[in-house]
N, C-alpha and C positions, 0 to 999 in steps of 0.2 A: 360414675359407672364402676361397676366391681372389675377388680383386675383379672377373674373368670372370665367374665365375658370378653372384655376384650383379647385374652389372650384367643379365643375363640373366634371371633370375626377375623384375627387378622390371621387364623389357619385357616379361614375357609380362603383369606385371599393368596396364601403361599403359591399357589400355581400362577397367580398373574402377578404379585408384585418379586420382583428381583432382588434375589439375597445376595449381598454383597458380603464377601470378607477380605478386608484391606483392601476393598476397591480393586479386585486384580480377578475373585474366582467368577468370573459372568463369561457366558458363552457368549458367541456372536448370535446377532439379532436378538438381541435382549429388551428393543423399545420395541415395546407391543404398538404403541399408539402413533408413533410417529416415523419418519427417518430422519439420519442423522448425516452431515455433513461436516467435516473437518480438516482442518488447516498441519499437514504433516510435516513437523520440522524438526530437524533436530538440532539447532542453535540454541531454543528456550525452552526444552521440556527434558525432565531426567526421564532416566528409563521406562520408569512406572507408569508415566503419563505417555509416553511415545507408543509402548506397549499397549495400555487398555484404548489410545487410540484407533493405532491400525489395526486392533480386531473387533470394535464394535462399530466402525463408520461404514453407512453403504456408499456414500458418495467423498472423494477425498480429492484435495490439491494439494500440488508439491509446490511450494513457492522458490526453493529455490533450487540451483543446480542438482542431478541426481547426483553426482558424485557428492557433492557436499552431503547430500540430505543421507546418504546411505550408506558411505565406507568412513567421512569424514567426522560424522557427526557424537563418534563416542560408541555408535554400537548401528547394528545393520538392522532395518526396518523387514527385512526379507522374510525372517522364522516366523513374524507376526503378523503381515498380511497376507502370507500364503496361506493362514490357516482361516484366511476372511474371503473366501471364495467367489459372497456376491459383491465384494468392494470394488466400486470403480474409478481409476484415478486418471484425474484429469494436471495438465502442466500446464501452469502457469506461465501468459508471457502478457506483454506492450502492443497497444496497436496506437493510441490514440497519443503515445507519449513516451518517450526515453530517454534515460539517463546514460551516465558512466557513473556507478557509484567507484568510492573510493576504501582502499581499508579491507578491515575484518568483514564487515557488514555489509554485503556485497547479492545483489541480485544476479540471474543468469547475465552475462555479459552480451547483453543483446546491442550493445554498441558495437562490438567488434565483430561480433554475428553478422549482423544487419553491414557493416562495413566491408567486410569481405562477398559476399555475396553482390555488392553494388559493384563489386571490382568484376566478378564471374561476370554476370549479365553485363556489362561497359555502363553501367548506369553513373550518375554523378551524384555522389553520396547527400553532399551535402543540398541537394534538389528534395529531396526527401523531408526536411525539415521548413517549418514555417520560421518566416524573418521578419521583425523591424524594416521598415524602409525610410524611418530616420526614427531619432535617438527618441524614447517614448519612458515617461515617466510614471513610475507605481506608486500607490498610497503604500503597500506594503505586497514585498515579495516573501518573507520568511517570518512568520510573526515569532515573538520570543520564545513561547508557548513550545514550538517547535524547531528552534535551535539548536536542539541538545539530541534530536530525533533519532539520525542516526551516528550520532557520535561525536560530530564537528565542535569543536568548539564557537567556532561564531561561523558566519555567515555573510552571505553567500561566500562560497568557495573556491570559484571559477580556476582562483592563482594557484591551488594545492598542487603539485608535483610528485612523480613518485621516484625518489633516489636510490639507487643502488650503487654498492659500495665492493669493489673489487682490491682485496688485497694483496698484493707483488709476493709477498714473503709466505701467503698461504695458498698451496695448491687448489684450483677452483674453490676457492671461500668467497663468497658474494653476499653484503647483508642487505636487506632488503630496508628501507624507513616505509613505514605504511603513512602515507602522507593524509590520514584524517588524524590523527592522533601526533606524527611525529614521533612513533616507538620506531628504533632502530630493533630488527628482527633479524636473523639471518635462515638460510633454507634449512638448519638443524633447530632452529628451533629457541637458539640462545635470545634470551635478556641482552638486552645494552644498556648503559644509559639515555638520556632522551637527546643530549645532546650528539652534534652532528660531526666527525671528523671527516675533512677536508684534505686527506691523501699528508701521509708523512713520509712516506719511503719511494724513491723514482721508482715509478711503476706502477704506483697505486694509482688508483682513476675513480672518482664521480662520475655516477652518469646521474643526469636531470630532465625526466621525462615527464611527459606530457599527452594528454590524446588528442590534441592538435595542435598545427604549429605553432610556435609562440618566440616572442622576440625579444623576452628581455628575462635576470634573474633579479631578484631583489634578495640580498644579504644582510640578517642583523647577526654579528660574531660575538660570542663567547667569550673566545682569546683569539689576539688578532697574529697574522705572520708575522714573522720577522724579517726583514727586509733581505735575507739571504735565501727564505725559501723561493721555488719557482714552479710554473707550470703552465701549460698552454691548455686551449679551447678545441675542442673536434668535433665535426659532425661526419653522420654516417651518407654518402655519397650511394650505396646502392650496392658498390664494388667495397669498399671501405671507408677506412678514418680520414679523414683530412681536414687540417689547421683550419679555423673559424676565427672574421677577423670581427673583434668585438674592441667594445667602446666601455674599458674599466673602470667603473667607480668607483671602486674597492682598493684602486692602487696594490694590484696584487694580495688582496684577502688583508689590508695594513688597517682599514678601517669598513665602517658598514655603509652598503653603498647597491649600486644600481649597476648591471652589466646589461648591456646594450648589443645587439645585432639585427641586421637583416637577413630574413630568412633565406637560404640559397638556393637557387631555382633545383639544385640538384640534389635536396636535401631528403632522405626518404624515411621511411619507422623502420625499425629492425626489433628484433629480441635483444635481451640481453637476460642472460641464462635462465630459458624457457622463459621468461616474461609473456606475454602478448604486445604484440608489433606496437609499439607507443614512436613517437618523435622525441629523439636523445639530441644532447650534447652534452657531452662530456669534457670533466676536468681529470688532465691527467699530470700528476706528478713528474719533474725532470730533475728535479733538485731537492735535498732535505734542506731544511735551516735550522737555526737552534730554536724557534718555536715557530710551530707547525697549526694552522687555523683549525680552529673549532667553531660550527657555525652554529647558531640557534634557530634562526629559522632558512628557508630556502624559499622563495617561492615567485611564480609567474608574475604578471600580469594582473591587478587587479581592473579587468573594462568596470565591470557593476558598480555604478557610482552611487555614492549618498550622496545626496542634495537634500540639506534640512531634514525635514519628514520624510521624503519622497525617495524612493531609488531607480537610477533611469538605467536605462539597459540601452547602447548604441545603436544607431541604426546600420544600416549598411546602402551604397548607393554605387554600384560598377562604374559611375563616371567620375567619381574618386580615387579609381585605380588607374591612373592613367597608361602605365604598361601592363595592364591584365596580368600579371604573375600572382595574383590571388592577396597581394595584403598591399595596404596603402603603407608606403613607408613618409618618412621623416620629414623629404621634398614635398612630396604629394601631401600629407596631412596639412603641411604647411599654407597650402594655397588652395584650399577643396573646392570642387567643383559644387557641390551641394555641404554648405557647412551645416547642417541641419542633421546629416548622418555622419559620424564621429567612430564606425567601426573599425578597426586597423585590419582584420579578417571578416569574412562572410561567415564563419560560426558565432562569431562574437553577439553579432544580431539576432542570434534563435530566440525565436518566442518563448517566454520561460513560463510554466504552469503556477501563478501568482499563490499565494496563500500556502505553498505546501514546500515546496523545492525550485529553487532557482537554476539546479542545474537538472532538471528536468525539463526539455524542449518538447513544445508541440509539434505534432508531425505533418505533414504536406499530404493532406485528402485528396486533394485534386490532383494529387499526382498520379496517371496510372502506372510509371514506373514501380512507385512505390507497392502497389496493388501486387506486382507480381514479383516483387521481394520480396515481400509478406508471404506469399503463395509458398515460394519453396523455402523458406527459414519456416514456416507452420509444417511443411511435408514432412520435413525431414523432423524437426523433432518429432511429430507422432508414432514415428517410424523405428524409434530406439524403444529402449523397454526400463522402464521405475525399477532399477534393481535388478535382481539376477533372476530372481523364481517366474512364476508361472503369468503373472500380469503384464498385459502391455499396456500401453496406452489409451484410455477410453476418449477423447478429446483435449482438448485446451478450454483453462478458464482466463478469458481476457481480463485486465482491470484496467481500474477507469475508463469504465467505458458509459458516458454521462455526457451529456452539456456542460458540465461543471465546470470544467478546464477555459473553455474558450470565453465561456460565459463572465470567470473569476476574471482571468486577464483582462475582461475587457471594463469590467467593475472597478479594479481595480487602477486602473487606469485612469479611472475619472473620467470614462467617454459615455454620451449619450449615445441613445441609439441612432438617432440623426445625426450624428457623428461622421465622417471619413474615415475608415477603418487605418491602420496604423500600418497592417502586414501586406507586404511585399506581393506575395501569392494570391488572396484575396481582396480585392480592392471592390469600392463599394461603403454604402453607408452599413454600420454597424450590425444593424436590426437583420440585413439583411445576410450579411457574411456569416455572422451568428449562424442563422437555419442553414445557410449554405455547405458552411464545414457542417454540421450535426450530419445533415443528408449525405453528403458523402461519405459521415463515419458510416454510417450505418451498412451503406451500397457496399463500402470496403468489409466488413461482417459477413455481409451476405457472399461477396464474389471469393475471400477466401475459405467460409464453407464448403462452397460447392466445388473447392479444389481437396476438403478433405477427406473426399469417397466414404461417408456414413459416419464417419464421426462426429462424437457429440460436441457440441459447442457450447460455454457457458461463456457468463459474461457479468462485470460487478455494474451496476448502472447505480448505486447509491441510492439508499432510503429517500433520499430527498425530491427526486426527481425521477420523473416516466418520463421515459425514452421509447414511446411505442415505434418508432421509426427500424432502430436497430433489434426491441424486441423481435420484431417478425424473423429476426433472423439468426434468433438462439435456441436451442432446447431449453438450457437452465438461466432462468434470470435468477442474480447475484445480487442479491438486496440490503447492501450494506448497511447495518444500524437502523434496518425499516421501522423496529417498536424498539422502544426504551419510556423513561418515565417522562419523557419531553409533550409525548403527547396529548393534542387536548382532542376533543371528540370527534371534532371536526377534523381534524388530523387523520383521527384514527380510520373513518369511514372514506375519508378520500385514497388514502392506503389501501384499505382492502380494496377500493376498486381497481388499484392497479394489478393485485394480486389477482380479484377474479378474473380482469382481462385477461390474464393469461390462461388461468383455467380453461374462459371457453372456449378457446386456442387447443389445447391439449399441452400447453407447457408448463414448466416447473418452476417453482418459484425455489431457491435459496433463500430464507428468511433469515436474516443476522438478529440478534436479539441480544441487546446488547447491554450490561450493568455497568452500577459502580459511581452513577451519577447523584446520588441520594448520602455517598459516604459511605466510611470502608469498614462500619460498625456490624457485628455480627447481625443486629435487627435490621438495618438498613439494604445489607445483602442479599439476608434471605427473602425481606419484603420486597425486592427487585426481581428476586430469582422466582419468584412463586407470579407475580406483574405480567413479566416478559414472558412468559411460559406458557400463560391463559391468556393473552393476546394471541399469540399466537396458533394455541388449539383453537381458540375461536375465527381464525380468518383461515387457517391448513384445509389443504385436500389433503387428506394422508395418503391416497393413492399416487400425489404427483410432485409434493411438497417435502423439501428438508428442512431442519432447523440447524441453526447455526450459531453455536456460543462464541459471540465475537471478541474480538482482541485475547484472545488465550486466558479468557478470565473460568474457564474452567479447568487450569490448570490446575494437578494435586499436590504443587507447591504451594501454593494459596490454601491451607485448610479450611477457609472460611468459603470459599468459592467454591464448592461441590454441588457436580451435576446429575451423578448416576442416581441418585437413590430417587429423586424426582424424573428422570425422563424415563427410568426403569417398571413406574407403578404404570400399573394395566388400567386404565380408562376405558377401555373401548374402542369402537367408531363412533362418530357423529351418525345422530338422526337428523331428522329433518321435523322435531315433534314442536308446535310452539303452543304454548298453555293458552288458551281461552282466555281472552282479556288483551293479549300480548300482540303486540305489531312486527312483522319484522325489521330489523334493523340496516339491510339492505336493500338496494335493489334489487342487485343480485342477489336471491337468498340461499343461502346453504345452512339455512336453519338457525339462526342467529336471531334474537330478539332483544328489545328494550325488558328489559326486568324491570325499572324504574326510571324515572327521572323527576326532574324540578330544581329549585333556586338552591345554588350551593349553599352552606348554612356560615360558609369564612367567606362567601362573598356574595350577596343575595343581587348582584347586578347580572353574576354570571348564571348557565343551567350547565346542573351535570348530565347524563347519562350513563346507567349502566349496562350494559352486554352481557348476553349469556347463550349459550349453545350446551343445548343436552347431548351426553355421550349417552351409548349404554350402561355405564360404570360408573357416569360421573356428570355435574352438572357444571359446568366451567362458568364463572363469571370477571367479568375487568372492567374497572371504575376510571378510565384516562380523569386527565387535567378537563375542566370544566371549561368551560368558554364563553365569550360576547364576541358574537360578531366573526367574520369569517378569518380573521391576523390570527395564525398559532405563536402560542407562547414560545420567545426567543431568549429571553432569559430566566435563569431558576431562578423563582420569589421560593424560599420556605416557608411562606404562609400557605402557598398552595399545594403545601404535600402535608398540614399539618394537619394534628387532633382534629381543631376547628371545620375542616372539610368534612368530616365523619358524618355518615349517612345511616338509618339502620334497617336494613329491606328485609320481611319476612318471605318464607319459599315455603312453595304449597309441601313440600315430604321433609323428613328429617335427612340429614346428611352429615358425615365427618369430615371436618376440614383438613386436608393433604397437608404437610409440610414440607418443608425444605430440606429433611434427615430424612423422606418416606414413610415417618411415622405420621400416625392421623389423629386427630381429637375425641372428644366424645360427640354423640350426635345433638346434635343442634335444630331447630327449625329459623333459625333468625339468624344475621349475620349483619355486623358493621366493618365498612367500608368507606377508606378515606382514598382523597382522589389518588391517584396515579399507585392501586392497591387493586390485586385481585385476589382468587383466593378457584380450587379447585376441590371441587367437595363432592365428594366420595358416597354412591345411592346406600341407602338402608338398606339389609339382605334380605 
């Protein structure tokens, strides 16, 4: 085709495709065809990308604290979504599961939220949480995959502590150790080195904290003291410090070793310079020596055991306590009532969410205490405001909010469904505790709703899994990873129906769309990004539906990873028109047809099908992974995304094929397609 003419077709498209320059000059509502949804943060995105975020997204979440996300983050989100008028931001929190993270990388602290709040209402915090009721063993709590997730070096982490360091010679100077990493910080801001100094001038003090009680330190030292240094143990009593009598294995920091105590009935959290209320004991300085410890590492308790393959988490059983002061000690461990539960605390036994985080606990459904801590920990955040300008709060986006959880733990486990359930709070065989918590998630969804007078409620329920239980009782379902190139046909259609479901509901779907699975080759990319893009227009209500580039793979640090110039070109809406010859491809139909199908040509056991929905602008098609039989493909074969799959479907008009830069081809009436490949193409004028 002459470069006249094209230069021609694509000025009659200038009013609907979006001219970009450096990705920055688009005004808001620039996606004719769709909405868009996006993840606001300012930890992993530079300016460029935080800015053409919050002015081109209608729908937005803040995942983490606002102060972090807004003053802290390098620059303030405020000048750029006030100039986004229809964007709506919803906050991010926990219902089905919570953590304490530790470190730099740090969620809203919904542990110490959620803890205070159980002290207001006289509620019993740790009721809240689901428990082990004896010691229960995992195929796998943290796979390697994700060890490195958020920072940790290894795993699990249960024993991490967070030290701060108070030095005698400098006026309020406090350095902070961030206990995922072990970098010594202090509140200005300074470098340290990684190792740990253990008080050299009388006066100086360690504190060794923790967000529950705990009864022992474990020391490996650097340089060890010298038998003239000295220093006593404290805890904080409520009123003040006072001497803590401990069981040295260190022989005064002489060698590496094990420090031992019983927790004391009167032993309370305190701050220590603005911290949040943690459980301390501290080492403070009486005496210098001529060499002063240096420690390498510091840390708890490790309860989470390896065993072989397996890692067992303790159970817990109150007839092991024999004086109820909340931890089985020394005596008591010694001669248990039930040795089958091995917990020395009742947190030690929290059900940990298997596959993902071990210090992540599942939460107590059944608890309606819990229902009404939720209640006013969701009021009150909606009740603040994302920032200084003009936005307030449009709801909350839950996550994890799935079967997944209970489901994973209980897989992981190695329990049948005719099983005896393992947990404390739900007893009963498996299959049935299972549905049991799910239903109550959901009740819990619903009962804090309608505490939050009109606001919207979203929720992540993951690609994997319909959750119609708790649907009913969202606006936005949160579709984590729902299309990517995993899918086979049969996949693809049982998706959409979870998507129509909601449609005929009048709810929305959040649709994550998600790359990067095919390789991180410029063709491999864009052939993902053009995939996921026409799955997607083919199953949207653009009336009620967002789209959602998952895991920040659209960020404009990644130059290969670019989204504007494709969700910017004008398609249209969908019709409802299907060609004479053509079936639809749903039940539901929203205009969507078989364009083709028959025996893959790299695998003639399996059938492919192709998909396609007419816009007015544009003829959308997407080729998923071919199939036998109703099993979706769990692992990636490369045969099944290769050449060999290549299909070649003729189309009744001519059309240009869209790319992934917004430029288009010449027109064509034929097009080939290999599996898990689409292509969106552009009508003749």
């Amino acid at each position: 085709m002459k470069m006249e003419a094209i230069a021609s077709f694509l000025s009659v498209y200038t009013a609907s495709y979006v001219q970009v320059v450096s990705g920055m000059n688009c005004s808001p509502n620039v996606f004719p065809s769709l909405k868009v949804y996006v993840h606001l943060s300012s930890l992993h995105l530079d300016e460029l990308s935080k800015k053409w975020e919050a002015e081109h997204a209608d729908l937005a979440e803040l995942t983490l604290d606002p102060a972090v996300h807004f003053y802290n983050g390098g620059m303030s989100l405020d000048p750029y979504i006030n100039h986004n008028p229809r964007l709506r931001i919803l906050r991010m929190c926990y219902y089905s599961n919570n953590d304490h993270r530790y470190g730099g990388i740090t969620y809203t602290d919904e542990y110490n939220e959620l803890h205070n709040i159980c002290e207001e209402l006289g509620v019993d915090f740790e009721d809240i949480f689901l428990h082990y009721r004896k010691d229960t063993s995992m195929d796998e709590i943290l796979p390697e995959s994700k060890s490195g997730w958020v920072g940790q070096p290894d795993a699990p982490r249960e024993d991490r502590l967070r030290l701060i360091v108070k030095y005698s010679n400098i006026a309020e100077r406090y350095a902070v150790i961030n206990p995922m990493l072990y970098t010594l910080m202090d509140v200005m801001g300074d470098r340290y080195p990684t190792y740990i100094p253990l008080c050299s001038n009388p006066g100086d003090i360690v504190y060794f904290g923790h967000y529950e009680r705990f009864k022992e330190l474990n020391l490996k030292l650097d340089v060890k003291a010298s038998g003239d240094w000295e220093a006593i143990y404290e805890y904080w009593t409520g009123k003040g410090w006072t001497p803590l009598e401990v069981t040295d294995g260190t022989n005064l920091m002489t060698k590496d070793g094990r420090i031992q105590f019983v927790p004391p009935i009167d032993w309370y959290k305190t701050s220590i310079n603005t911290s949040e209320p943690w459980w301390y004991v501290r080492l403070r300085c009486t005496r210098s020596g001529n060499t002063d410890p240096i420690a390498k590492t510091v840390k708890a308790e490790k309860y989470i055991r390896k065993l072989g393959d397996q890692w067992q988490v303790p159970g817990w059983d109150p007839s092991n306590d024999g004086n109820g002061d909340g931890f089985v000690d020394d005596e008591e461990f010694s001669d248990l009532a039930n040795p089958l539960a091995t917990a020395r605390f009742r947190y030690q036994a929290r059900a940990v969410t298997c596959h993902w985080d071990p210090q992540r606990w599942l939460m107590n459904m059944a608890n309606p205490d819990y229902l009404k801590v939720l209640a006013v920990q969701q009021k009150r955040r909606v009740s603040t405001a994302p920032g200084k300008g003009k936005h307030t709060w449009a709801g909350v986006r839950i996550d994890n909010t799935s079967p997944y959880f209970i489901q994973k733990m209980i897989s992981m486990s190695g329990i049948s469904g005719e099983s005896e359930s393992p947990l404390a709070e739900y007893r009963g065989r498996i299959r049935n505790v299972a549905r049991k918590w799910e239903k109550d998630f959901a009740d819990c969804i619903g009962s804090v709703r309608r505490k939050l007078e009109g606001k919207m409620m979203a929720a992540n329920v993951y690609g994997a899994f319909h959750f119609p239980d708790a649907e009913e009782n969202l606006d936005v379902i949160y579709r984590e990873n729902l299309i990517n190139v995993r899918l086979t046909c049969l996949d693809f259609e049982r998706k959409y129906s979870w998507v129509a479901d909601a449609h005929e509901k009048e709810k929305s779907n959040a649709i994550s769309i998600r790359i990067g699975n095919l390789g991180r080759t410029s063709e491999a990319i864009t052939r993902e990004q053009i995939y996921v893009l026409a799955c997607f227009y083919i199953m949207q209500d653009p009336s009620l539906d967002y789209v959602v580039m998952a895991w920040g793979l659209n960020r404009f640090n990644f130059p290969r990873i670019r989204w504007i110039d494709l969700l910017g070109f004008d398609i249209g809406k969908p019709t409802l028109e299907i060609p004479a010859g053509c079936s639809p491809a749903f039940e539901t139909d929203n205009g969507t047809y078989i364009l083709h199908g028959g025996c893959d040509p790299g695998a003639p056991d399996k059938t492919y099908k192709v998909y396609a929905r007419e816009y007015t602008k544009a003829l959308v098609v997407a080729k998923p992974l071919s199939c036998k039989g109703p099993n979706p493909t769990l692992e990636m074969n490369p045969r099944e995304y290769s050449e060999a799959t290549t299909t070649i479907h003729r189309l009744g008009s001519r059309y240009r094929r869209l790319y992934a830069d917004g430029t288009v081809g010449s027109l064509v009436n034929q097009i080939e397609l290999r599996n898990a490949e689409g292509a969106i193409l552009i009508k003749e004028l």
